[in-house]
ChimeraX commands (.cxc) that place a marker at each C-alpha (Angstrom):
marker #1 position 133.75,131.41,62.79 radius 0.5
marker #1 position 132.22,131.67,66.19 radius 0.5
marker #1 position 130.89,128.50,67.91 radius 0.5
marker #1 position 128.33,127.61,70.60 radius 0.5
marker #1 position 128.32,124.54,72.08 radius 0.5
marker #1 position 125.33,123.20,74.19 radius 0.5
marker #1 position 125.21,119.45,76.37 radius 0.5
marker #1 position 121.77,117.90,77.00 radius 0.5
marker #1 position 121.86,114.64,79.21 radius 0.5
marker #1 position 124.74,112.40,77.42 radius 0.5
marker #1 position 124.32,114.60,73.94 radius 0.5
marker #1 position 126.39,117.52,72.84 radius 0.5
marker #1 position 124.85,120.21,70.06 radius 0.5
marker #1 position 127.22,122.55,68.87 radius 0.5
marker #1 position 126.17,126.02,66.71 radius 0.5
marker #1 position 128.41,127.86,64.05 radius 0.5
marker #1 position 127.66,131.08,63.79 radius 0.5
marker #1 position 127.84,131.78,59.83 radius 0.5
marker #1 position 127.75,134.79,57.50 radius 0.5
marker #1 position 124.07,135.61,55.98 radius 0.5
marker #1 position 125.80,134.49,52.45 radius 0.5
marker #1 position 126.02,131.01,53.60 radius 0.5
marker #1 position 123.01,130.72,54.28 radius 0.5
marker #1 position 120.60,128.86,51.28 radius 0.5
marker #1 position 117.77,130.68,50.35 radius 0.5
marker #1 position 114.88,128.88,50.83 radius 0.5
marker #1 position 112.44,128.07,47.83 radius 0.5
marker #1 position 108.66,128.73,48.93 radius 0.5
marker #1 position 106.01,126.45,47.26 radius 0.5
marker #1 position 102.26,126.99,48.31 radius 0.5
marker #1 position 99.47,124.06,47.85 radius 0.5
marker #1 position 95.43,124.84,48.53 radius 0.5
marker #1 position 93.83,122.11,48.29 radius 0.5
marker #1 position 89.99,122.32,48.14 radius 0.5
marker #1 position 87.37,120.68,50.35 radius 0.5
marker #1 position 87.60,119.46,53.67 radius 0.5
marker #1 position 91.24,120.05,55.16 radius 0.5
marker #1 position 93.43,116.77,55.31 radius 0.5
marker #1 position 96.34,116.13,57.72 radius 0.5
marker #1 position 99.77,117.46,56.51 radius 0.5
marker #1 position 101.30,113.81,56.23 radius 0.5
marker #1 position 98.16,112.87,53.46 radius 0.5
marker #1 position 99.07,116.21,51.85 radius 0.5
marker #1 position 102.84,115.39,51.30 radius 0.5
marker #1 position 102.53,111.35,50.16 radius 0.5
marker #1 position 99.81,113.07,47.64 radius 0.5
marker #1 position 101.33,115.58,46.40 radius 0.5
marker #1 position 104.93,113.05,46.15 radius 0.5
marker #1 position 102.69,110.37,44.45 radius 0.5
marker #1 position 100.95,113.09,41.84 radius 0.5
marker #1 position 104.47,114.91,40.97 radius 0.5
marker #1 position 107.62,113.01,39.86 radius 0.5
marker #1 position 110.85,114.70,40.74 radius 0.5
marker #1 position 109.48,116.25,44.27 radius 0.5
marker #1 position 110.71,115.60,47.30 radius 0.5
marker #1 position 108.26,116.35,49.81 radius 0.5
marker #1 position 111.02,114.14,52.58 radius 0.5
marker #1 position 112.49,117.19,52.56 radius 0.5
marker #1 position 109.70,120.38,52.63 radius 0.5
marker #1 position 109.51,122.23,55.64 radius 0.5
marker #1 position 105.67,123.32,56.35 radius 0.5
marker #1 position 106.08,126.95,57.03 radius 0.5
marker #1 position 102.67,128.08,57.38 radius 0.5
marker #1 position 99.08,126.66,57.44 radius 0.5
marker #1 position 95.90,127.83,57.00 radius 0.5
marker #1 position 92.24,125.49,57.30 radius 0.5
marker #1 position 88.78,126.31,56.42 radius 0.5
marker #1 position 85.69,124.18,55.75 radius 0.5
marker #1 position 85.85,124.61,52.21 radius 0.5
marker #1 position 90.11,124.56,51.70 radius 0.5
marker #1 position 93.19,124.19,53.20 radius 0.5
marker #1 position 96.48,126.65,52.57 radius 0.5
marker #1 position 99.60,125.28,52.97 radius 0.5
marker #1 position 103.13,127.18,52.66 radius 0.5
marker #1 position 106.33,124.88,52.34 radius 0.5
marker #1 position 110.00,126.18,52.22 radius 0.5
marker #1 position 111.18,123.34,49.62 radius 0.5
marker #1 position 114.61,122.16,48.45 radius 0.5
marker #1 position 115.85,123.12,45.40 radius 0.5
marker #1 position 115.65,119.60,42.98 radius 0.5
marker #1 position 112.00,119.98,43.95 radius 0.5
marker #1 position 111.90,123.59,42.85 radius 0.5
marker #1 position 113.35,122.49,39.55 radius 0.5
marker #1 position 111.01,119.58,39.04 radius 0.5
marker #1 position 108.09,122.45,39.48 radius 0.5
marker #1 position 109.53,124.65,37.08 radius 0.5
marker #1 position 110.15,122.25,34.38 radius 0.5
marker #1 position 106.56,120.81,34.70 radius 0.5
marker #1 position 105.38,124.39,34.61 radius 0.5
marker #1 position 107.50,125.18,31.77 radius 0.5
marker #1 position 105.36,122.78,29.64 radius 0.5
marker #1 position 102.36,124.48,30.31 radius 0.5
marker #1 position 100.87,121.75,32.84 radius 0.5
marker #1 position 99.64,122.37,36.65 radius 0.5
marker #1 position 102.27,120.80,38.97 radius 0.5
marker link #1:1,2 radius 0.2
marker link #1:2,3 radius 0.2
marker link #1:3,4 radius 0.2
marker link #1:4,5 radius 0.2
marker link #1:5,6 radius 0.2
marker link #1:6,7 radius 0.2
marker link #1:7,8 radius 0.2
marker link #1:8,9 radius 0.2
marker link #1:9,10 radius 0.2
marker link #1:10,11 radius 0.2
marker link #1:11,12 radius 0.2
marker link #1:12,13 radius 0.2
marker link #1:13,14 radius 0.2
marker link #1:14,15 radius 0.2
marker link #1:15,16 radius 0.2
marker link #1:16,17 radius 0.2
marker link #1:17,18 radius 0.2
marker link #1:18,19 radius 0.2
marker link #1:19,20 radius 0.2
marker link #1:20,21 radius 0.2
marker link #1:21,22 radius 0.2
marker link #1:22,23 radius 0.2
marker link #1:23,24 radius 0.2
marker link #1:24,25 radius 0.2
marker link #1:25,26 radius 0.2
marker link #1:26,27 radius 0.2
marker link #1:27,28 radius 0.2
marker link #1:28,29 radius 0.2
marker link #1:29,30 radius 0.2
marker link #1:30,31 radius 0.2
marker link #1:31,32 radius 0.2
marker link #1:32,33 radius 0.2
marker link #1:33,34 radius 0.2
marker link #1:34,35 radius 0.2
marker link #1:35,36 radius 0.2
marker link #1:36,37 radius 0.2
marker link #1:37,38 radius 0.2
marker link #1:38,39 radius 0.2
marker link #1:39,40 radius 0.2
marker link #1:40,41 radius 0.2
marker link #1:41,42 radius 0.2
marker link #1:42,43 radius 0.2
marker link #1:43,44 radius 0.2
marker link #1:44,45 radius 0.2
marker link #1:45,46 radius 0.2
marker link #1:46,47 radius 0.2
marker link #1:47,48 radius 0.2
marker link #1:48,49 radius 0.2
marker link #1:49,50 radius 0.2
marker link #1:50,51 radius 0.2
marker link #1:51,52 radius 0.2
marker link #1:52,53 radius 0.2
marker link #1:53,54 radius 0.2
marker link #1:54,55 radius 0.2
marker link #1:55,56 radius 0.2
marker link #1:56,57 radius 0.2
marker link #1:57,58 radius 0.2
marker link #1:58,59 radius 0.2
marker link #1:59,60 radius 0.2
marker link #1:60,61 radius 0.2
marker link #1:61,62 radius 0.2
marker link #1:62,63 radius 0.2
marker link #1:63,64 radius 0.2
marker link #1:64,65 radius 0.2
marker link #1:65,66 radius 0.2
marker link #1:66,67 radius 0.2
marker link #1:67,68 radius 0.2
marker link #1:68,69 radius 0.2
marker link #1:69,70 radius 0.2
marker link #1:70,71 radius 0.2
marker link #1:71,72 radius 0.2
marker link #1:72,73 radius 0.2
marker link #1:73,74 radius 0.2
marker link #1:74,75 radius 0.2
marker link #1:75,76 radius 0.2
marker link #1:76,77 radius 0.2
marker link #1:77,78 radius 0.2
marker link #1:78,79 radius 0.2
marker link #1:79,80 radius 0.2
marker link #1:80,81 radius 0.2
marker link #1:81,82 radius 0.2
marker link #1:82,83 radius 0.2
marker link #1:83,84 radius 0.2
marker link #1:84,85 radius 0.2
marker link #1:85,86 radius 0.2
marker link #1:86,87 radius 0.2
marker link #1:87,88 radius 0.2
marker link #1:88,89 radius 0.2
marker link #1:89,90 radius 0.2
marker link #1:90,91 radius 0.2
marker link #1:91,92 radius 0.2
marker link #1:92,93 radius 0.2
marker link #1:93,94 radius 0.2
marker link #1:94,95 radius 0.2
view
């Protein structure tokens, strides 16, 4: 395994190089939310207050798109929230 390492100030960051295989795929989860856009930290405490089981701590905004009348957002998410999704969808309701 090949290593970088990197010194900032008093801080050290050191990379590891790893293999494409041990590297997690990343769930995707997309939200539009109707009417005027809100800022992403309203978004996340709603959607974590709506949905039991999410984690939205953890969601990584990925892409975002506003308009007057909506707001698009794309979030790589972990996977215990993926699986609280899917069960809620299982049953048929809108997570």
């Amino acid at each position: 395994m090949s290593s970088l390492e990197l010194t900032e100030d008093d801080t050290k960051f050191r990379i590891q190089l790893v293999r494409p295989s041990e590297v997690p795929k990343l769930k995707r989860a997309q939200v539009y939310i109707t009417g005027p856009p809100l800022a992403v930290p309203n978004v996340t405490r709603l959607l974590a207050g709506q949905n039991r089981g999410i984690h939205t701590e953890r969601w990584t905004l990925r892409h975002q798109q506003d308009a007057a009348n909506g707001q698009l957002l794309v979030w790589g998410i972990d996977k215990d929230s993926a699986a609280a999704i899917k069960a809620v969808s299982s049953l048929g309701w809108a997570a």
